[in-house]
N, C-alpha and C positions, 0 to 999 in steps of 0.2 A: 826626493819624496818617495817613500817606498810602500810595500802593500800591507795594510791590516792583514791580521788572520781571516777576518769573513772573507772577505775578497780575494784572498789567497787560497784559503778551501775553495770558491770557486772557480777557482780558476783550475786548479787539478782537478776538480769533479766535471767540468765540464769536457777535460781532455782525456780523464779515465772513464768518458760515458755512463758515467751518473747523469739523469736528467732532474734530480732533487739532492738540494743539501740538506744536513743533518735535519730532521724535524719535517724532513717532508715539502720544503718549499721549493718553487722550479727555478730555475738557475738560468737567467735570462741578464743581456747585457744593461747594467743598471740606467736607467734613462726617465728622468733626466737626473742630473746628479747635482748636490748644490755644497757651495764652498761657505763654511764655516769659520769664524777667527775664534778666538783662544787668549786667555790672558795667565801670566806666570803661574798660575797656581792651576792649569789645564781643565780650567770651566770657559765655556762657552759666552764670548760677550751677552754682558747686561748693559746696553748703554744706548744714550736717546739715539735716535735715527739708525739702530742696527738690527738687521737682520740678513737670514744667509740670501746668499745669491744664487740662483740658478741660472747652472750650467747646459745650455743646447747642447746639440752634440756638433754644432756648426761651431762648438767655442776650441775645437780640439784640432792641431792638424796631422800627419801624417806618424808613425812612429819608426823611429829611425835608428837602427843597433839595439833596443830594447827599450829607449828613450820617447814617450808623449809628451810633447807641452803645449800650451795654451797659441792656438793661430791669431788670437785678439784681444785687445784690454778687457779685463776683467774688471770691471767697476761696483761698488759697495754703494747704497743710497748712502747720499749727505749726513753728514751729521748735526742732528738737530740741536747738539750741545757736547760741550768737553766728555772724552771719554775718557775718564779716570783713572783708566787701568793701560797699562801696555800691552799693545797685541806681540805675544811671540810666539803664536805659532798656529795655523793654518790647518785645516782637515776637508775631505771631501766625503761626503754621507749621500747615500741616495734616498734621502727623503727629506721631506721639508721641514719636520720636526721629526726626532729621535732616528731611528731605523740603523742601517746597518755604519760602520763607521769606514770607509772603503781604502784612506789613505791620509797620514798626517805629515806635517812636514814643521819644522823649530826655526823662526824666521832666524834670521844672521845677527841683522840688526834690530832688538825690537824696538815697535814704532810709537809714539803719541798720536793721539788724534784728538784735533780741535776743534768748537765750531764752526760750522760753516765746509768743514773739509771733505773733500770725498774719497775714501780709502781708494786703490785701485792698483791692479798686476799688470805689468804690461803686457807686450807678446813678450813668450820665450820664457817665460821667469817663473811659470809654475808646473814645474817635470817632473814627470814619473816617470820610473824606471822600474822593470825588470830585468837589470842584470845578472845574467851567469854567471859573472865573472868570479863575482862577492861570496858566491854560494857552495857548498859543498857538492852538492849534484843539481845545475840550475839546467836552463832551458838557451839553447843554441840562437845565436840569433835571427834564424828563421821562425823560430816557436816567438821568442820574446815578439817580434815584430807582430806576428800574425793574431795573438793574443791578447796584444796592448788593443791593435787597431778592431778587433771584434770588440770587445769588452768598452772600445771608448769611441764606437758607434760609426765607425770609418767603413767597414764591413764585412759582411758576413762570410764564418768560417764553419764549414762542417766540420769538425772532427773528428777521427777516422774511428771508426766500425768494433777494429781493433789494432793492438797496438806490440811491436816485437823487441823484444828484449833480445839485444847482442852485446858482447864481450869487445873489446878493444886490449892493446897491447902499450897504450900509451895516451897522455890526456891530446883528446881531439880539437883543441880548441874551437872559441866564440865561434868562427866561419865554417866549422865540418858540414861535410854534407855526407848524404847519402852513401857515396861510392870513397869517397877521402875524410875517413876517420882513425885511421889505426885499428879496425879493427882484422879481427883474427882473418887469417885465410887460408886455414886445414882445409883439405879436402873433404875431413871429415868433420866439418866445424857448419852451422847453422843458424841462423836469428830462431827466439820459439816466440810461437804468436802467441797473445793472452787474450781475452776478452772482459769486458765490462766488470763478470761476476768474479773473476778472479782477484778482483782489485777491492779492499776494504777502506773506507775513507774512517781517516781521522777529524778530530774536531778544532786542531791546531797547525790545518793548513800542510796535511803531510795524508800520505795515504801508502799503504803496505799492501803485498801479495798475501792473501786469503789459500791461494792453491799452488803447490813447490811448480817450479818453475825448472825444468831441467832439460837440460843440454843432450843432444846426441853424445854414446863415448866417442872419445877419443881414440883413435886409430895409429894416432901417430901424437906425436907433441905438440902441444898448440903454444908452448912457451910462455911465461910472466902475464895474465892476467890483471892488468891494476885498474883498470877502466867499467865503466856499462854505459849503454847508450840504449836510448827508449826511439826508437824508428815509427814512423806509418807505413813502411811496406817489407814485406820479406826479403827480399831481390837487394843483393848490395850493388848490383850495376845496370837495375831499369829509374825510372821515374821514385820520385818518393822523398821524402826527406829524414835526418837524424829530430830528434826534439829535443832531448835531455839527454846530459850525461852526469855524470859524478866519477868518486873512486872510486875502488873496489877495496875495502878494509878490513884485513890485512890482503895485500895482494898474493896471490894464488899461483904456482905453478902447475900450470895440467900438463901431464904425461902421458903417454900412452896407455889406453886401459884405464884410463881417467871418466868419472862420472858427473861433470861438475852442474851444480845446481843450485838455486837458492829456495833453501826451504821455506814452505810456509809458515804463517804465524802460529807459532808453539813453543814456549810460551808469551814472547815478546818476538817483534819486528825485525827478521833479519832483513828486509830489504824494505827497506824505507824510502819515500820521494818527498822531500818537502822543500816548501820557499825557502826555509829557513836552515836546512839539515838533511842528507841523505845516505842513511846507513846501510853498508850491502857487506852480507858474511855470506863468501862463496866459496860452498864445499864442494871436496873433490871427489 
């Protein structure tokens, strides 16, 4: 089950410190949330005894690799007569009627439902994921975890102030931390910090650098560039953690007397973050 684009813009506005998404609205973890069925043709059940169910946040347990699922049966009221249609596919919306659409998922097997019956998920069976894995520049499994469990009311995460852009030499993998990512270690090499305004949100769950972004020169070679990693502290060897990484396309050799940077938005997005896609052009 993975994330709509609402839910996915916020989830970068709340980690590039936006405290409003597009339109003004504030950007709070959805509560309560309520599960929806779906029949072949992707309209929302019409049929006797159905409506959505609401989601506690007691209905969620821990998140684990990037992974939420349900700690308890999720059950549907009865059905007060044959439902006509097959359910094949499932969504979570935070509100009771209409509002945002947070996550859909295409059941395996879809189901009938008769009278008398009462729909129902068990534990385990309905996950959401933020995986990195999947994504062109995703979120490490420190970020995925810490994000899932804010957002699906396990608890509360600050978000850092601001956030630092560093270079790697090679993909850091899902576990990178802080101090063990591949990234660069010139003498003359540096994470740069950005803050909130620097960062422009998109409307389709991605968000670009509004202000260029550049690097100390280079002094010496810092070697193949293919990587970036979005950190919460400067320091590659105090406290702090990596968040996101992606590639770097095309990857970049800096050299000595090297200026490397990613320009700002002029006149499309060279360095782009999203759920879905993360484009980064680094000049030398």
């Amino acid at each position: 089950m993975g994330f709509e684009p609402y839910l996915a813009t916020s989830i970068l506005s709340f980690l590039f410190g936006h405290p409003t998404l597009i339109g003004g609205e504030p950007i709070y973890a959805p509560s309560p949330m309520f599960l929806a069925l779906y029949d072949p043709l992707g309209y929302e059940l019409i049929a006797p005894g159905y409506e959505r169910v609401e989601l506690p946040l007691s209905t969620w347990g821990w998140s684990l690799n990037g992974t939420i699922s349900n700690a308890v049966v999720i059950s549907f009221p009865e059905a007060t007569g044959d439902w006509t249609v097959m359910i094949n596919s499932w969504a979570l919306i935070d509100g009771i009627y209409g509002y945002g659409l947070l996550s859909d998922f295409f059941v395996e097997r879809p189901v009938a439902i008769e009278h008398g019956d009462i729909p129902m998920i068990v534990e385990g069976q309905l996950q959401i994921t933020l995986d990195g894995t999947a994504l062109a520049g995703g979120f490490n499994d420190f970020a995925e975890d810490m994000l899932l469990n804010y957002f699906f009311g396990k608890e509360y995460w600050l978000p850092p102030s601001s956030v630092w852009v560093g270079l790697l030499t090679a993909y850091p993998g899902e576990d990178a931390s802080n101090s063990f990512c591949n990234e660069v270690t010139a003498a003359s090499y540096s994470r740069v910090e950005t803050w909130p305004a620097w960062w422009e949100m998109g409307g389709a769950a991605d968000c670009w650098n509004r202000v260029e972004i550049a690097f100390p020169t280079a002094e010496e070679d810092w070697g193949i560039v293919d990587h970036y990693a979005i950190f919460d502290t400067g320091e590659p060897t105090g406290p702090g953690s990596l968040l996101i990484h992606g590639p770097v396309s095309p990857s970049k050799l800096i050299l000595a007397g090297s200026n490397p940077r990613f320009d700002a938005l002029d006149p499309g997005p060279p360095l782009q973050i999203g759920i879905d896609m993360a484009i980064f052009d680094l000049e030398g």
